[in-house]
C-alpha angles and dihedrals in degrees: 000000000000124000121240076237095059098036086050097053090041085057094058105049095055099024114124099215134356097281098040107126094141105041110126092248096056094053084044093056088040097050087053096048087054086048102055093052099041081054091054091049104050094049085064086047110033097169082051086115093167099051083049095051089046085056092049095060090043094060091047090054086049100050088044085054092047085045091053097041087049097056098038105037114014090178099053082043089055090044089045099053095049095047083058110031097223103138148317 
């Protein structure tokens, strides 16, 4: 579960202008940020299935939002995806 501190700062760091809370590339950021720690917390809890269910759909949200960022605006994907380090 993120913070309002961290989503905010999240926000921040990958907003497009000063009211974007919705962009693509903010969900996306968001959505990563959620990932990472769900993944640190279910390496602590392993037989934790409904958390792992929770981060499978999240990876899923985050990979429609990459499709649709990728076919709409390659520049702001590429962006996206180096800001993040996720791949390519």
């Amino acid at each position: 579960m993120l913070t309002t501190k961290k989503k905010a700062a999240v926000i921040k760091t990958t907003a497009r202008h000063d009211t974007d809370t919705g962009s693509a590339d903010v969900q996306v950021a968001l959505l990563s940020k959620q990932i990472d720690e769900l993944a640190k917390h279910l390496k602590k809890n392993p037989k934790d299935v409904h958390s792992r269910r929770g981060l499978l759909q999240m990876v899923a949200d985050r990979r429609t939002h990459l499709r649709y960022l990728e076919a709409n605006d390659k520049r702001r994907y590429s962006a996206v995806i180096k800001k993040l380090g996720l791949k390519r």
